[in-house]
C-alpha positions as CSV (number, residue, x, y, z in Angstrom):
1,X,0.0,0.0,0.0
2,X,3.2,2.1,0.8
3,X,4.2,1.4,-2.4
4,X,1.8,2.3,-4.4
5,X,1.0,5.7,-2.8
6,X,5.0,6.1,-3.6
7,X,4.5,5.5,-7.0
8,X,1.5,7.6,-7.7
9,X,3.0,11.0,-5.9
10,X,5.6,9.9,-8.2
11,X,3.7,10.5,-11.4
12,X,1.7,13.3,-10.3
13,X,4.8,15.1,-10.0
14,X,5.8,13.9,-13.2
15,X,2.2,14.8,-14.9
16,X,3.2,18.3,-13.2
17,X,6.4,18.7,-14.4
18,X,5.8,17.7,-17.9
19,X,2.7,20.6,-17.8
20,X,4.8,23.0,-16.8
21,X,7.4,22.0,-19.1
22,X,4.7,22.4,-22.0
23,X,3.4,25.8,-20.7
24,X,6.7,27.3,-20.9
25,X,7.6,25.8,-23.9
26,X,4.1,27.1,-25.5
27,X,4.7,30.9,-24.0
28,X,8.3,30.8,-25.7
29,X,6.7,29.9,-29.3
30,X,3.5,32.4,-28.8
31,X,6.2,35.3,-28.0
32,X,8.3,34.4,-30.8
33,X,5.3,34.1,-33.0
34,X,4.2,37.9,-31.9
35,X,7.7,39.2,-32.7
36,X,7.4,37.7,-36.5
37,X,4.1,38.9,-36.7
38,X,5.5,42.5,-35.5
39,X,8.6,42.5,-37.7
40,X,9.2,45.4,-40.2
41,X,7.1,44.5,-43.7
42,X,9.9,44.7,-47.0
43,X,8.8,47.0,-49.5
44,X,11.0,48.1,-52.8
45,X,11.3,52.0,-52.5
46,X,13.2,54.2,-54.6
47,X,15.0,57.0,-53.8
48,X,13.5,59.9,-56.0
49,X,16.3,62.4,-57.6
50,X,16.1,65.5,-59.5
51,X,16.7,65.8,-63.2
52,X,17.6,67.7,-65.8
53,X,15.6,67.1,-69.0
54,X,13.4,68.5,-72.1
55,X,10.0,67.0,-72.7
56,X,9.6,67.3,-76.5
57,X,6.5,66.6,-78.1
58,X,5.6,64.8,-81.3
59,X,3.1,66.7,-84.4
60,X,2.1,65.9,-87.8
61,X,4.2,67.6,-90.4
62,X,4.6,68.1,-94.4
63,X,7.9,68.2,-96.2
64,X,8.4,71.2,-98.9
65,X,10.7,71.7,-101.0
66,X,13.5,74.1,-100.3
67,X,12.5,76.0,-103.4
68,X,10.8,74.9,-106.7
69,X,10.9,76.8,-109.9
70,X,8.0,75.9,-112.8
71,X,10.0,76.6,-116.1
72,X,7.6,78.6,-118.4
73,X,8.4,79.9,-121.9
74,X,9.0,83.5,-122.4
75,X,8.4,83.4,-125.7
76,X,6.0,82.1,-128.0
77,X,7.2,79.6,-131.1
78,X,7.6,75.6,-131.5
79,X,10.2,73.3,-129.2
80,X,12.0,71.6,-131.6
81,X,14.5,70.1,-128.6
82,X,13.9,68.6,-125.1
83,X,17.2,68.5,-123.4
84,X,17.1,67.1,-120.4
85,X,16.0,63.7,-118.6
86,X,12.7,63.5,-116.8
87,X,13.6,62.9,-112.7
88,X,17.1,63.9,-113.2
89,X,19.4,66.2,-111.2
90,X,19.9,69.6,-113.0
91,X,22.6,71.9,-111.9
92,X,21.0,76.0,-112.2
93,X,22.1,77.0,-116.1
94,X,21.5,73.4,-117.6
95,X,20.0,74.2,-120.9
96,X,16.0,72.2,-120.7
97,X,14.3,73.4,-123.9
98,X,15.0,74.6,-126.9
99,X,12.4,76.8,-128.8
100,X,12.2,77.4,-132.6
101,X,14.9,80.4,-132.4
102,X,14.7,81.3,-136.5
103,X,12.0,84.2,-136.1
104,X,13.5,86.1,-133.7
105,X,17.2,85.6,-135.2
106,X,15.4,87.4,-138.2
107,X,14.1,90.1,-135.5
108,X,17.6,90.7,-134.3
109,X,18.9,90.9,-138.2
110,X,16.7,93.2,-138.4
111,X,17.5,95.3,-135.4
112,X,21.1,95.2,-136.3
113,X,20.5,96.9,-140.0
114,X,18.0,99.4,-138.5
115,X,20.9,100.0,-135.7
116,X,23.6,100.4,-138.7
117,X,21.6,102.7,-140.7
118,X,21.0,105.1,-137.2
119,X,24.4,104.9,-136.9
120,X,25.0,106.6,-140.4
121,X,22.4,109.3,-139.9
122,X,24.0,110.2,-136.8
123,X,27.4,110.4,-138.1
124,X,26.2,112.7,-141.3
125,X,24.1,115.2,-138.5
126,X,26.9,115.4,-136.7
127,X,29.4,116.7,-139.4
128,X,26.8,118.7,-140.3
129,X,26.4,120.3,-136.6
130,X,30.0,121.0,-137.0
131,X,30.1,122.7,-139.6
132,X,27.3,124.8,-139.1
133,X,28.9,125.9,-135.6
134,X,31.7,126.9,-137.8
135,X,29.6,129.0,-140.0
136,X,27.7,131.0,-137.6
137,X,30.7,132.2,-135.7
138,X,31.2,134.2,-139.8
139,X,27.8,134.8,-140.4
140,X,27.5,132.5,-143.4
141,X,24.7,131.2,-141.5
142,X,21.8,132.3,-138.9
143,X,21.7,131.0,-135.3
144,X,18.2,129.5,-136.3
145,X,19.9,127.0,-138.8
146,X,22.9,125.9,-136.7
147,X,20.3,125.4,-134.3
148,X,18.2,123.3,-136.3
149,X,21.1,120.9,-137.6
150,X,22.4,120.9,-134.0
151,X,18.4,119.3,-133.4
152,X,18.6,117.0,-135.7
153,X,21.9,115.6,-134.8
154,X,20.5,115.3,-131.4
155,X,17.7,113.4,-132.9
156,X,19.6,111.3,-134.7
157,X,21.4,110.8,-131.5
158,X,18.1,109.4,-130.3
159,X,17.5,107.0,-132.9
160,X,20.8,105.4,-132.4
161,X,19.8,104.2,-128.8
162,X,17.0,103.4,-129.8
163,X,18.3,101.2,-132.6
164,X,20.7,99.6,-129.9
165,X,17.5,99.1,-128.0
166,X,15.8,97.1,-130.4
167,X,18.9,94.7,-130.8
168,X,19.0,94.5,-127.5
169,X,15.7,93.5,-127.2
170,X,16.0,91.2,-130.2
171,X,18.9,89.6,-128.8
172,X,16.8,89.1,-125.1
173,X,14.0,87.1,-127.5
174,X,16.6,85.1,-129.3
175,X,18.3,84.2,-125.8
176,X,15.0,83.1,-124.5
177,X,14.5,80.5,-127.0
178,X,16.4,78.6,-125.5
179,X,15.0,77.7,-121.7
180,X,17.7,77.1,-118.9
181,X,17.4,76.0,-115.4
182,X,17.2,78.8,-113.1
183,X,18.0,76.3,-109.8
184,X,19.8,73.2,-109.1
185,X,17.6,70.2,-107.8
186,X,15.3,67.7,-109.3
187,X,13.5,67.9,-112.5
188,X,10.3,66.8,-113.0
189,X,8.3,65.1,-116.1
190,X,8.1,67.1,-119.0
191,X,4.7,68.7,-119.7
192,X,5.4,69.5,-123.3
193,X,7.1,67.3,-126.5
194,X,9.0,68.4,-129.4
195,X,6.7,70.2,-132.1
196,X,4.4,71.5,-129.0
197,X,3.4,75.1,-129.9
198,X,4.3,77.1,-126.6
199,X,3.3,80.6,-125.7
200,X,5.0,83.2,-123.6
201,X,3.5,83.6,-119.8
202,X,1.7,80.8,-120.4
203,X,-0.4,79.6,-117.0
204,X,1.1,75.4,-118.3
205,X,4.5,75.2,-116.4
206,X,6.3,72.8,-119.0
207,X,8.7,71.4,-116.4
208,X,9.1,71.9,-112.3
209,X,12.9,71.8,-110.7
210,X,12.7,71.1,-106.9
211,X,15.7,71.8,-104.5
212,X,15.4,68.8,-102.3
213,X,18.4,69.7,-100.4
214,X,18.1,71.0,-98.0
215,X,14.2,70.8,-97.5
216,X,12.1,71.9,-95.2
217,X,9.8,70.6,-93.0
218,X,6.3,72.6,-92.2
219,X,4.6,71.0,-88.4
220,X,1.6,72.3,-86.5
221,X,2.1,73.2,-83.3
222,X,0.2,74.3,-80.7
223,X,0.5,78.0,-79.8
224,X,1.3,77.0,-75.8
225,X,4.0,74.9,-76.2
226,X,5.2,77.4,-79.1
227,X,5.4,79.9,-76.0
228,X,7.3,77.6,-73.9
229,X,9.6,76.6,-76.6
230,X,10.4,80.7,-77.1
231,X,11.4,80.8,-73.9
232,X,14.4,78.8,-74.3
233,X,17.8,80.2,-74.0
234,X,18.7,80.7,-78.4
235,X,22.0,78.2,-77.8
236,X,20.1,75.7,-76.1
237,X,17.2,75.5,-78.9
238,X,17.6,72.0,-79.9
239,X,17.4,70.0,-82.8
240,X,14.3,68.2,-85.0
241,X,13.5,64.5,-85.4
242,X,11.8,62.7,-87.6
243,X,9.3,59.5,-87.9
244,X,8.2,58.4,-91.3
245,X,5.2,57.0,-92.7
246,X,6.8,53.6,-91.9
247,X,6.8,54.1,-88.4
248,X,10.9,54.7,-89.1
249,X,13.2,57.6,-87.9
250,X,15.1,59.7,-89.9
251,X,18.6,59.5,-89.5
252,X,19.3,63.3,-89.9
253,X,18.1,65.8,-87.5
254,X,16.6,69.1,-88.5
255,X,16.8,72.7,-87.6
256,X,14.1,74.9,-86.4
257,X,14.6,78.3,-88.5
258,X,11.4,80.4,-88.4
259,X,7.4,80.3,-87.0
260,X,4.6,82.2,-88.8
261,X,4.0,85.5,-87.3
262,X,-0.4,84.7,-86.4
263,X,-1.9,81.6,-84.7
264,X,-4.7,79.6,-87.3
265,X,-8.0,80.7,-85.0
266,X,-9.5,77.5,-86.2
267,X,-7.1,75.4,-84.9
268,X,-4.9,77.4,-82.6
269,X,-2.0,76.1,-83.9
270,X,1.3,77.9,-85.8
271,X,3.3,76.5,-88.3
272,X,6.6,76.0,-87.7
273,X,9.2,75.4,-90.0
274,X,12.9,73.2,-89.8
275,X,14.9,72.9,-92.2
276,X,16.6,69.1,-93.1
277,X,19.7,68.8,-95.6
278,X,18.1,65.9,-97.0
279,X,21.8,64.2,-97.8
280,X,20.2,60.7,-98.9
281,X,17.3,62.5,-100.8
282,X,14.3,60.8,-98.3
283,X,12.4,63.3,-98.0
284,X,10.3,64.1,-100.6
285,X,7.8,67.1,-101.1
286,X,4.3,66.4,-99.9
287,X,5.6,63.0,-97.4
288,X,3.6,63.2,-94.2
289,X,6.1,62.7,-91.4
290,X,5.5,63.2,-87.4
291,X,8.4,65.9,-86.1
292,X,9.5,65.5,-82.5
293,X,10.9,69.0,-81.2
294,X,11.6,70.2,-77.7
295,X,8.9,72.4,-75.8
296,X,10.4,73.0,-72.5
297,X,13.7,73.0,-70.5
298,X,13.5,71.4,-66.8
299,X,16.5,72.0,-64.6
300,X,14.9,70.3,-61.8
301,X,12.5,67.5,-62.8
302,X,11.6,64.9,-60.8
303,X,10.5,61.8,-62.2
304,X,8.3,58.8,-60.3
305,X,8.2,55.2,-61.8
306,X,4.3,54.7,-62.5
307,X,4.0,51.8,-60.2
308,X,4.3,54.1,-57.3
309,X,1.5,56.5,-57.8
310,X,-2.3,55.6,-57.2
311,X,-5.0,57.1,-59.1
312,X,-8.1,57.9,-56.5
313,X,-11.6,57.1,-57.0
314,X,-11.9,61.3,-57.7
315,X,-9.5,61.6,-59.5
316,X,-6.8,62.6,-57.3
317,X,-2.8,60.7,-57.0
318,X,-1.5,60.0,-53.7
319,X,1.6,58.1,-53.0
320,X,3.3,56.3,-50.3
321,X,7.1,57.0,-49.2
322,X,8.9,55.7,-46.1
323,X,10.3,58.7,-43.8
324,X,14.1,58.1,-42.1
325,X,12.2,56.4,-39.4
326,X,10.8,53.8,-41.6
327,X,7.1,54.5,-41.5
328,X,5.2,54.8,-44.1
329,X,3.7,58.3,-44.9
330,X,0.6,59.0,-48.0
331,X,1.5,61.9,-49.7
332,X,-1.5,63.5,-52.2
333,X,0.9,64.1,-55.3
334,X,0.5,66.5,-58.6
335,X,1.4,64.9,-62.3
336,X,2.1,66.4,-65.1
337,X,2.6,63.9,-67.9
338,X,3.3,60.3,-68.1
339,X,6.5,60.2,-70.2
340,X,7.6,56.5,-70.9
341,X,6.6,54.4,-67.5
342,X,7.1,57.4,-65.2
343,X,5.2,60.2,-64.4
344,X,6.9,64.2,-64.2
345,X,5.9,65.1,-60.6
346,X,4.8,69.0,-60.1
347,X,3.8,68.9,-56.9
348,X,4.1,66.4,-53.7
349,X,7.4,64.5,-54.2
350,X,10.9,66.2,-53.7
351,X,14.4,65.5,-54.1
352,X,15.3,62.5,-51.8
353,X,11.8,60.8,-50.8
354,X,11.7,57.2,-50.9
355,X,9.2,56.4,-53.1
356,X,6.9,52.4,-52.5
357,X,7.1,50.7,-55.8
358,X,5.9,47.5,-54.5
359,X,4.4,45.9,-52.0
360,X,1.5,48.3,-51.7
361,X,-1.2,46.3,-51.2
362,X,0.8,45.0,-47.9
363,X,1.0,48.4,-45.9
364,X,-0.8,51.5,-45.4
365,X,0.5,54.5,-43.8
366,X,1.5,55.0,-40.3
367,X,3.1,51.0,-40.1
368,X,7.0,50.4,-39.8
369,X,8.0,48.4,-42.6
370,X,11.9,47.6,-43.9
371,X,12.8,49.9,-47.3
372,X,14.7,48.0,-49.3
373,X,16.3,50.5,-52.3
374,X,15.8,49.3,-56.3
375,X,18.6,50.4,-59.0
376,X,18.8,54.6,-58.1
377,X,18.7,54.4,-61.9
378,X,15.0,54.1,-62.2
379,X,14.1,57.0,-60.7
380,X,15.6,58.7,-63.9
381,X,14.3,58.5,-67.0
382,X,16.3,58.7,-70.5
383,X,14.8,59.8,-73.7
384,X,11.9,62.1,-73.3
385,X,9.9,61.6,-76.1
């Protein structure tokens, strides 16, 4: 009987041990569990820098030609030669047309003898004024005659130039027959064959010459961002790029050189002009292309990847950034324009805020959570456009 009270004191105090044991063993793991559950949540921040940049924008635009000459006859007749080839590059004085000359070489005959025999006159009225100023210093003759031949020498004076005159003129008409390029560049079809009967002034252009380098480039732009673009320093106004039709860019970049001096009231747009040298001969006269240029100068941009700023039910942006403490803070936030996958921040962010990227469903403002920092590179961003 001894020994069996013995025995069960025994395993009472074992049954006691073993629950305390297991109570203190079950505290331990509840306050290690509490201390997980309290530990700092990681989030992916980055670390929000200012940058210098231009924001460009992009607008429809139509090449021109640098200049473009339609050849027209100046005087009337028959072209009995075509003297150049159609879509080929003509350097300014490159004879294009040649019209039936023969009349007007007849014209200028003509004008020569008329000149000759003016000539003649003049030389007999003057002898003749000679004389007579001669005679009326001896009374052989009145002051009325010497006057009267000295008249007529100055007469036939006059018809000497005018003589000269009409060669000129003859010669201008013969010259014109035949037609010369008055600019290099590209030539276009010919409107007119040989044997075509052509008039002078005619409203028919029988050929067009296009300078296609350089060219220029002709883009609507809106009268705001024309403002902004004016107020760039002059050595800072950059250059012009280019996208084709095809989606392509243009290798070259253009020059802005001029914008019209009133806004289209329709529209409110001005056209601008650049100007392209055109080296590889691309750009063609008429060809839509979409022109890229720069309409304002940031010193101190700050740009925030799009990840980290939420768009509101009202429309407003807030984001969240962790302070040096580590808490998280909401911060309502001003965007300007989403350029790329980051937004230009007006208002709400500055230089050195650590800005939540992700993680953002797992926090809310006022908790401690551990920032880890992405590549510093992403709160930049590179091209603009």
């Amino acid at each position: 009987m001894e020994r069996y009270r013995t025995r069960l004191l025994r395993w009472l105090a074992f049954l006691i041990c073993s629950a305390t044991i297991g109570l203190g063993g079950c505290s331990k793991s509840g306050q290690q569990q509490a201390q997980a559950d309290q530990s700092p949540t990681p989030v992916d921040v980055v670390t929000l820098t200012l940058t210098e940049t231009k924001l460009t924008s992009t607008h429809p635009g139509r090449v021109t030609a640098f200049r473009t000459a339609e050849i027209r006859p100046q005087v009337s007749g028959i072209i009995i030669k075509r003297l150049f080839k159609e879509g080929a590059y003509v350097e300014a004085g490159t004879q294009l047309y040649l019209i039936d000359p023969a009349s007007y070489e007849a014209e200028q005959a003509t004008a020569k003898v008329e000149l000759a025999v003016a000539q003649a006159n003049d030389h007999s009225a003057r002898l003749k004024a000679q004389r007579y100023h001669t005679l009326v210093s001896t009374k052989a003759v009145s002051q009325q005659e010497a006057d009267e031949v000295e008249a007529a020498w100055k007469s036939a004076q006059a018809e000497v130039k005018a003589a000269e005159a009409r060669v000129k003129s003859a010669q201008i008409n013969v010259d014109y027959t035949l037609i010369s390029a008055p600019i290099s560049g590209i030539i276009s079809r010919s409107a007119f064959t040989e044997g075509a009967l052509v008039s002078a002034q005619q409203d028919t252009a029988l050929t067009t010459i296009h300078q296609l380098s350089p060219v220029y480039v002709d883009i609507q732009q809106p009268v705001v961002e024309l403002l902004k673009m004016k107020r760039l320093p002059a050595l800072k106004v950059p250059s012009v790029t280019l996208q084709l039709e095809d989606g392509t860019s243009y290798g070259e970049a253009g020059k802005l050189q001029f914008s019209e001096v009133s806004v289209n009231m329709g529209t409110g747009t001005v056209n601008t002009r650049a100007v392209f040298e055109n080296n590889g001969g691309l750009l063609l006269p008429g060809l839509f292309v979409r022109a890229t240029i720069v309409s304002e100068s940031l010193e101190q941009a700050i740009f925030a990847p799009q990840q980290g700023i939420a768009r509101q039910p009202n429309g407003a942006t807030t984001a969240l950034v962790v302070n040096d403490e580590g808490i998280v803070e909401t911060r309502s936030v001003e965007v300007v324009r989403a350029i790329k996958d980051k937004w230009l921040v007006k208002s709400g962010l500055a230089e050195g805020d650590r800005l939540v990227v992700s993680g953002l469903q797992k926090i809310k403002p006022g908790v401690k959570v551990n920032a880890i920092e992405r590549d510093k590179t992403l709160a930049a961003t590179g091209d603009r456009s």
